[in-house]
N, C-alpha and C positions, 0 to 999 in steps of 0.2 A: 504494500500500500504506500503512496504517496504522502509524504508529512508536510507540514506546512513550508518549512524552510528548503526543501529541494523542491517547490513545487514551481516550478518555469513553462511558460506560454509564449515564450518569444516566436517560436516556428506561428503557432497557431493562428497569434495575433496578426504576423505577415502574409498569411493565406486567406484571412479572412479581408484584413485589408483591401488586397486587388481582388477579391471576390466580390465588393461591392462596387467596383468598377465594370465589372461583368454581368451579375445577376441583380436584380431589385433587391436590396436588401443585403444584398450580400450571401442570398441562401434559395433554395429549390419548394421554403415550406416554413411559413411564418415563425411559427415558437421555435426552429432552428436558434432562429437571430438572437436571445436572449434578450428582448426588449424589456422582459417582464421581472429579469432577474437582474437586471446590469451585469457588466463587463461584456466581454468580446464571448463568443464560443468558444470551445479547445474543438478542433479537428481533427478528425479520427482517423487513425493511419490502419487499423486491424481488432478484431473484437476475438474471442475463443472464450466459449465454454462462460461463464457468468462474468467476462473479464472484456473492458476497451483498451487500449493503448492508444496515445494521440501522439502527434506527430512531432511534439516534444519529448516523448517518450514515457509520459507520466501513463502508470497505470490505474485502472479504477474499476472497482465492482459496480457493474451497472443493473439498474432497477428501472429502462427504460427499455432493453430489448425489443428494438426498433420499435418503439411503441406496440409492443404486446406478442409478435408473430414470436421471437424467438424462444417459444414456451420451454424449448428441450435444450437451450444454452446456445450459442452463437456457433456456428459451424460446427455441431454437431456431424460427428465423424461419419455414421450412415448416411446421413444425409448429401454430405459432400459424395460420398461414391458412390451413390443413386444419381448426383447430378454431371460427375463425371462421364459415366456410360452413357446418360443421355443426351453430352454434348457433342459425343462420337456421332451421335446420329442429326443432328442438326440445333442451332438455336432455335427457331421458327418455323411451321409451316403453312399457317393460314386455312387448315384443309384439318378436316378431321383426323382424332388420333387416340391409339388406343387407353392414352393415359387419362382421355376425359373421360368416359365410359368408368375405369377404376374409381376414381375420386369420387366422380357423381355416384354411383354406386355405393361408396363409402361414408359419404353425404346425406345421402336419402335415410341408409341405413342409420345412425346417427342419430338426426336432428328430426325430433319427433312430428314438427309441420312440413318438412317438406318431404313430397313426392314426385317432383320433378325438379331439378335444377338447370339455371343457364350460368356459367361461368365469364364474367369479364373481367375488365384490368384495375380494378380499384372500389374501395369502397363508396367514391365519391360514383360513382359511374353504378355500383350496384343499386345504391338506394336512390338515383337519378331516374333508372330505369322502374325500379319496383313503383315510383311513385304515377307514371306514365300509367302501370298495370293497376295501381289501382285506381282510377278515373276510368281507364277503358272497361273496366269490369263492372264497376258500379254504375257508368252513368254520370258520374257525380266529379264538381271539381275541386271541392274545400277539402283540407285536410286537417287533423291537429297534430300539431307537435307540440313538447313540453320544454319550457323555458332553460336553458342551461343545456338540451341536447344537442347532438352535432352530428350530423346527418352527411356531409362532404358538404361542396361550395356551390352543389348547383343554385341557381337563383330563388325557385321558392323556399329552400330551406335557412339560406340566411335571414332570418328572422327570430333575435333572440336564439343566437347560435351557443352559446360558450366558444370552449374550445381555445381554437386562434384569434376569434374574433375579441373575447374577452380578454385572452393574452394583450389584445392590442390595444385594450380600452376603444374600441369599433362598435358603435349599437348594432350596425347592420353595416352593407357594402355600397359604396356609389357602384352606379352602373347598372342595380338592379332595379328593373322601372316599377312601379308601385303596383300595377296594375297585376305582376305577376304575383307581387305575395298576398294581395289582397284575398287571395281564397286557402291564403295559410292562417287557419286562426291557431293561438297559443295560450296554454294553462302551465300555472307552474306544474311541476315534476309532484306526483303525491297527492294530489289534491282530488280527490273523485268530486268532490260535489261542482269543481269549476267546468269539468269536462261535462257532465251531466247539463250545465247550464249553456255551454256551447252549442250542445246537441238538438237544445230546447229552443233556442234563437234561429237552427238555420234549419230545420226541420227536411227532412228529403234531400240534405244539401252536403251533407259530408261523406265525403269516399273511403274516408277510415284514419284509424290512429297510428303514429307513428312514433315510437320512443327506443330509446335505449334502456332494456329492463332494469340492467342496472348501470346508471350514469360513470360514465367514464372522461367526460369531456368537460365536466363543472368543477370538477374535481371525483375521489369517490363517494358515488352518495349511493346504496341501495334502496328497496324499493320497500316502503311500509306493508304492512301485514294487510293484506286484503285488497291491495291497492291494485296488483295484476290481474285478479281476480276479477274485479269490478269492471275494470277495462273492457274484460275480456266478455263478461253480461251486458256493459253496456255499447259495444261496438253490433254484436249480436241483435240487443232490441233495437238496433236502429238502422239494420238494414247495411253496416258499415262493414268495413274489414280492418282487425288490426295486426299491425306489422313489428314485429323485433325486431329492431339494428343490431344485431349482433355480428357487427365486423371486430367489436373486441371482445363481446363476454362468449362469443361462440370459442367453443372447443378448447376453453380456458377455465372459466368456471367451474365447468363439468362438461365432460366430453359431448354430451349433447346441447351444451349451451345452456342458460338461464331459463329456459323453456322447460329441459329436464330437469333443472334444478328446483326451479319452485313450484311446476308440476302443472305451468299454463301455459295450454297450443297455440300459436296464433293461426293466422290466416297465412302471413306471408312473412319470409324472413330474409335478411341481407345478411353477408358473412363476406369475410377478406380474411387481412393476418396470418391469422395459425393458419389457414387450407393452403396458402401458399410456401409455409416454410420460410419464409423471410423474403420471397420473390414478388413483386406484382401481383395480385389477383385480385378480385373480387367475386362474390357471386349473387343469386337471388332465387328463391326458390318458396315454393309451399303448396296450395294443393292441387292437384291436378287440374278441376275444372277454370282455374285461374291460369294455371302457365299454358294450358292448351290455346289461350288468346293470344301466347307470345311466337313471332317472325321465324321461321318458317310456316309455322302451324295453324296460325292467327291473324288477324290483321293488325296488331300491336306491333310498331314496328322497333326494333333495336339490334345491332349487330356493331362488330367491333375485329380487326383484323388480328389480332395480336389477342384474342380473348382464346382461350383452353391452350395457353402457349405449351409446348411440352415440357419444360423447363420446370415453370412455377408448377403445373400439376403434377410432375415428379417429386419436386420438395414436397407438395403437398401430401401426397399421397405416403412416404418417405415419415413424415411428421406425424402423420395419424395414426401409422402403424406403431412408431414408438409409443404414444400417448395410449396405445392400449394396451400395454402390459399392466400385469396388477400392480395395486400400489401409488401409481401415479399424482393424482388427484389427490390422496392421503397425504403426501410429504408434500406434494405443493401446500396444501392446504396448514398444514403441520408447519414449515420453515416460515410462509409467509405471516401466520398470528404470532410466531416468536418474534418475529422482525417489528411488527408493530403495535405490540405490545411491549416490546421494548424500548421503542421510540416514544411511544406516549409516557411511558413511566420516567423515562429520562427526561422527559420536557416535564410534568408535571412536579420531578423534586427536582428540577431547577427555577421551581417558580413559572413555568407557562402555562396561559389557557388553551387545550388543544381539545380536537375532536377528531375521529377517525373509526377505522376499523379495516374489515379482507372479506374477501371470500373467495375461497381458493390462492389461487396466483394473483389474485388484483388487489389492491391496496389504495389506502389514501390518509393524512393528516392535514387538517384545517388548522392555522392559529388562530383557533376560537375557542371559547369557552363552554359555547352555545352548541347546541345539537343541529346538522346538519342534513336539514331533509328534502333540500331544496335548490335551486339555483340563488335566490335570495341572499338563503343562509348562509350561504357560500361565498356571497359577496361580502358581509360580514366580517372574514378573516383579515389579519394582521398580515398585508402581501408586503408592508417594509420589512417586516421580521424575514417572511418567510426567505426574500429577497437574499437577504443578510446570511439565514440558515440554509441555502440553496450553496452560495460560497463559500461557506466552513466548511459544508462537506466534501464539496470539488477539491477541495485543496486540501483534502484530508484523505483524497482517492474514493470518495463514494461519488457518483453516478446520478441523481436525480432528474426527475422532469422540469424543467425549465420553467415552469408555470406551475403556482397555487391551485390552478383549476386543468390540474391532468393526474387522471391516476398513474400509478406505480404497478411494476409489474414483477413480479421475483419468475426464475424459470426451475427447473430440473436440476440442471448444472450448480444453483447456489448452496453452498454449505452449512453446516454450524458456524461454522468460524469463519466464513465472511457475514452472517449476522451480525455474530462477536464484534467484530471488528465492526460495524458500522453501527452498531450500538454506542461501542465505547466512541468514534467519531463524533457523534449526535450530543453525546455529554459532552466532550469537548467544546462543542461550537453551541451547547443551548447555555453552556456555563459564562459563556461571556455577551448571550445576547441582551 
């Protein structure tokens, strides 16, 4: 681990430099940039196993694995020689191929609403597409989404985004004309009785609901006792369809996603990440009589050249196989409550107000004192602290999300003793904030 006094960023600061003479920003993807946390980024020369190195050479236990896909540790050695032998055979082919058939297969089997799946290249493009299918399915063009979700940057979903937008202090996006989000109405996260009132206002008018079951993008927030439940009655009496975004709690939470976890089907579901293996993907999938509307089959039109690439559905496929050996899910679930209950305990006897919790591999701490069940609440927190504790632990060799309002994610590869070790970090840097 990296200590404070050997901790150098000279290389990094210089790449990041002329990087913003080339890229907006200096980066390919907002909370890169560290707006939210100060100082420059460190840039990453190589990752292995729950481990970054940057291009100073400082190392660090990371708890961002690539935002979430790295569930089995960063170049996971099957992994790599599943994508080995499939680059003998090509990068690309544009054309069907046997490795989509495997996955979708593995998918369907899996993830308890879907029975068909379509694979494309991101999760901003899957949940682009599902939203497309659900208008053409219902008839209908209003949607709801829940304040603090993040959906990718298509244009009706920026509205009360979190995520980057909130990283960026952004209410919403220029560029997106009013007209198109006007048929996105939004409830905070939790709140059944506001959805129920949405429902009531536009009568015959909403296409269905869409959330992330459990909030990944506000920070972490799970989902109150009854709350999926109700969703799921009141999409139902209204003639709606509701949609999990699970491009992060899929096949992470629990190998079936938050669906199997808390034991409620949707209609339609979105997934990336983990099915990729750390590659590009995206997907969209749930019940037949809805995907049978989607291009080839349907008049719903979407297509994509580079979607079921053989590459990413080899990791993918590669990825899911490991994640079903026994045990899996137990030691995710096991390393990651030691992690942050660690952390809380080390903030709260240094005097901080904090809120947090896991399930499974995902994680999250608020500096708040207050219970967090909401985007609201979430705004709430102490982000000069966090700010502050973001940079004690960089320079301590721990790894973090560059934003108050992104979860954390432990994989397979993390140990007892790099907890240890990021425990005792976190006292260091809460003792002097």
């Amino acid at each position: 681990m990296v200590n404070v006094t050997s901790f150098k960023t000279a290389r990094s600061e210089e790449i990041f430099t002329a990087a913003q003479k080339l890229m907006p920003g200096g980066v390919s993807s907002p909370v890169r940039a560290f707006k939210s946390v100060g100082g420059q980024p460190i840039v990453f020369d190589r990752v292995k196993g729950a481990y970054i190195w940057d291009v100073d050479g400082n190392q660090y236990i990371d708890y961002v694995g690539t935002w979430g896909p790295a569930i089995c540790g960063h170049a996971h050695p099957e992994v790599i020689a599943a994508l080995h032998e499939a680059l003998e055979k090509g990068t690309s082919f544009g054309a069907p191929s046997f490795q989509e058939n495997t996955l979708a297969e593995m998918v369907i089997e899996a993830v308890p609403s879907i029975e068909m799946v379509r694979f494309v290249n991101s999760g901003t493009e899957a949940c682009m597409s599902v939203l497309r299918l659900m208008r053409a399915f219902t008839g209908r063009d209003k949607i709801i989404k829940f304040e603090g979700c993040y959906h990718g940057h298509a244009d009706m979903f920026l509205v009360k985004a979190g995520s980057g937008v909130a990283t960026l202090g952004l209410p919403d996006s220029p560029g997106v004309p009013k007209d198109t989000t006007s048929n996105t109405l939004t409830a905070p996260y939790n709140d059944l009785e506001a959805v129920k009132a949405l429902f009531a206002e536009n009568p015959d008018q909403i296409s269905g609901v869409i959330l992330e079951p459990v909030v990944g993008n506000a920070g972490f927030i799970p989902p109150d006792a009854g709350f999926l439940e109700g969703l799921r009655e009141l999409t139902s009496e209204n003639g709606a369809l509701l949609v999990f975004d699970e491009v992060m709690t899929g096949f992470r939470i629990a190998y079936g996603g938050a669906q199997e976890k808390f034991g409620v089907t949707p209609d339609l579901t979105t997934l990336g990440k983990v099915i990729g293996g750390g590659l590009p993907v995206g997907a969209y999938g749930g019940r037949r009589d809805i995907m049978a509307l989607v291009a080839p089959s349907g008049p719903m039109y979407q297509a994509g050249t580079l979607s079921g690439n053989p590459l990413a559905m080899t990791a993918g496929i590669k990825t899911l196989e490991l994640l079903q050996k026994p045990g899996t899910y137990e030691y995710l679930d096991r390393i990651t409550k030691r992690l942050i209950d660690g952390l809380l305990k080390a903030a709260q006897e240094e005097g901080h107000a904090v809120y947090g919790g896991q399930i499974s591999g995902m994680f999250g701490m608020f500096f708040t004192g207050d219970p967090v069940h909401d985007y609201e609440d979430a705004k709430k927190s102490d982000l000069a602290k966090f700010s502050r504790f973001h940079r004690g632990m960089l320079e301590r060799g721990v790894y973090l999300a560059p934003s108050q309002f992104e979860a954390g994610f432990t994989s397979l590869a993390h140990t007892d003793e790099d907890v240890d070790r990021t425990i005792q970090a976190a006292r260091e840097v809460l003792s002097g904030l």
